[in-house]
C-alpha positions as CSV (number, residue, x, y, z in Angstrom):
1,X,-43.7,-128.4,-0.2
2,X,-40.5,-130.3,-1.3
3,X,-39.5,-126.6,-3.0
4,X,-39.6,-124.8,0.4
5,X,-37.4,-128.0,1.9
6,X,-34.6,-127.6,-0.8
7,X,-31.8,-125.3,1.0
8,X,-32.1,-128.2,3.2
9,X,-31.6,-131.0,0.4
10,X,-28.6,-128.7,-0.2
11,X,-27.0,-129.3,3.1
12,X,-28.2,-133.1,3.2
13,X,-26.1,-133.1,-0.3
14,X,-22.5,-131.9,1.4
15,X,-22.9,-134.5,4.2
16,X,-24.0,-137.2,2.2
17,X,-21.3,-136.6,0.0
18,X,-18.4,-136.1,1.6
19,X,-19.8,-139.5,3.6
20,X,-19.9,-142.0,0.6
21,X,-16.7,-140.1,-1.2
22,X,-19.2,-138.8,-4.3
23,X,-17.6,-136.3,-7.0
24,X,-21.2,-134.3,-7.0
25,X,-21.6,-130.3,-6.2
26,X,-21.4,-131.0,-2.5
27,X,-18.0,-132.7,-2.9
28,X,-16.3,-130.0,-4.9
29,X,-17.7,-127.5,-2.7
30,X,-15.8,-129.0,0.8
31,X,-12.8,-129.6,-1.7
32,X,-12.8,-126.4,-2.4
33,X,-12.9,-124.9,1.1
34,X,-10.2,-127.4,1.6
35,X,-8.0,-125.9,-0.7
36,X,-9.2,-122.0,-0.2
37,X,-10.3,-121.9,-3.9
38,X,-12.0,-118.9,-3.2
39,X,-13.1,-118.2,-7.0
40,X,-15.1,-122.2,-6.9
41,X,-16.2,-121.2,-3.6
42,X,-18.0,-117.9,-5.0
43,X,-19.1,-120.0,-8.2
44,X,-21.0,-122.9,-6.3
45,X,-22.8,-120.1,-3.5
46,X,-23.7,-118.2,-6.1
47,X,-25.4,-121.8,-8.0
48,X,-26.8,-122.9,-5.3
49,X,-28.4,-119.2,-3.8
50,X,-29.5,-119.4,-7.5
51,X,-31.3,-123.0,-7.7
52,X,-32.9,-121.8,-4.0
53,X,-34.3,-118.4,-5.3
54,X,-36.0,-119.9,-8.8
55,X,-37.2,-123.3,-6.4
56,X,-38.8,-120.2,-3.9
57,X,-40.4,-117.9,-7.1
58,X,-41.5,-121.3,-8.5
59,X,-43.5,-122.5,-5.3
60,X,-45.0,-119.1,-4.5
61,X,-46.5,-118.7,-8.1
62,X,-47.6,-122.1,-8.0
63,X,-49.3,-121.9,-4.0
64,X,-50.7,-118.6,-5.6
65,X,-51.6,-120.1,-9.0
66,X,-53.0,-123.1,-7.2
67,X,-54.8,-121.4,-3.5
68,X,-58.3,-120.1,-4.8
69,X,-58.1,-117.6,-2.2
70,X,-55.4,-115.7,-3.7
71,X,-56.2,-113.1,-6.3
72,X,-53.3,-110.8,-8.0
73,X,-55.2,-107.9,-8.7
């Protein structure tokens, strides 16, 4: 379950952030809007649409690995 919620940690990670002054991913990626670093802003969307697909593959193999009811055939 905590797979499916992760673009959502992802946005919860730019507010919090940006909030308590952080140097994480979120930070660097409102710095970089800031500044219109367009090549950072390409580099952390394509991270993070990467860290969301493998979390997605990772809980639908393991709902289909774990559900009885599911058979791959």
């Amino acid at each position: 379950m905590i797979m499916l919620q992760f673009p959502w940690l992802l946005t919860g990670v730019v507010i919090v952030e940006v909030m308590f002054r952080y140097q994480g991913f979120g930070y660097t990626l409102v710095e970089a809007a800031g500044n219109n670093d367009i090549d950072l802003l390409l580099g952390c969307s394509l991270v993070s649409v990467f860290i969301v697909l493998i979390t997605q593959l990772i809980s639908d193999v393991g709902y289909a690995y774990l559900n009885p009811r599911i058979r791959v055939q």
